[in-house]
N, C-alpha and C positions, 0 to 999 in steps of 0.2 A: 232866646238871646243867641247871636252869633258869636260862637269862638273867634277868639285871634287865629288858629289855624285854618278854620273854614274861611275867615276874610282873607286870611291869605291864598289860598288855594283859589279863590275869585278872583283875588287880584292876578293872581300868575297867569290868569286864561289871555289876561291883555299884553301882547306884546311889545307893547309902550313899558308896560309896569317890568316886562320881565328885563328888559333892555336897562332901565333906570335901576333896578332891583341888584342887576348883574355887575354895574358899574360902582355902586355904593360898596357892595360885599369887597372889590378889589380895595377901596379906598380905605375903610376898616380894618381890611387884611394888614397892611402896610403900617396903621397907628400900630393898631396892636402889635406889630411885630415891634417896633419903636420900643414901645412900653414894655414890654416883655422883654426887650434885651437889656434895657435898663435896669427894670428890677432884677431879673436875675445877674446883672452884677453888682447888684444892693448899692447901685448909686441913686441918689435923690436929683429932684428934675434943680433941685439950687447949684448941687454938687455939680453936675451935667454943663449947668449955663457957667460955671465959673472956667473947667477947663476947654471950654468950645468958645470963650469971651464975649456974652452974652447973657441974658436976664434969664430970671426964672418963668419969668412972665413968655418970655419969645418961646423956649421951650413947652411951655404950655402951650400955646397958640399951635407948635409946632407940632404935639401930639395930640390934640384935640381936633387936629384937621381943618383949624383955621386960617391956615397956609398954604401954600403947594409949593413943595421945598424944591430946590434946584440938586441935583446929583450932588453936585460939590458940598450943599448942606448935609443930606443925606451919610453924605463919605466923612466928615466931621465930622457929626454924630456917634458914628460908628467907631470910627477912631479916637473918639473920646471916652468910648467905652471899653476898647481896650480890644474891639473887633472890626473886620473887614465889611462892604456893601457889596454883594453878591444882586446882581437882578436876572432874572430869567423871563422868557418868555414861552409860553404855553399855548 
């Protein structure tokens, strides 16, 4: 039986996978950062949409990555939490 690491380690030999692989990791990176700032300022994703004027529901959409938020959502968010949007590029 193949591990999930050794499948992985297959997949990474194609650099189609590593290309799509490399793109997803940024895209996660950026939820979780979302979600994590959230929590740790122990706000709820209801609390979040009521001071941004917006649903609970959008905010989901929004950290689940069913969106692609525009800067200016991003900078809301952020400042709905009580912090700034820093982006950098590497």
């Amino acid at each position: 039986m193949t591990t999930l690491a050794e499948l992985k380690r297959q997949f990474m030999e194609d650099p189609e996978f590593v290309a799509a692989y490399e793109e997803a990791v940024e895209e996660y990176a950026a939820m979780e950062a979302m979600i994590r700032a959230r929590a740790q300022s122990g706000v709820t994703q209801a609390e979040l949409a009521e001071r941004m004027g917006t649903t609970q529901s959008a905010i989901a959409r929004l950290e689940g990555g069913r969106v692609s938020p525009s800067v200016a959502t991003l900078q809301k968010y952020a400042r709905a939490l009580g912090k700034r949007l820093k982006i950098e590029m590497v």
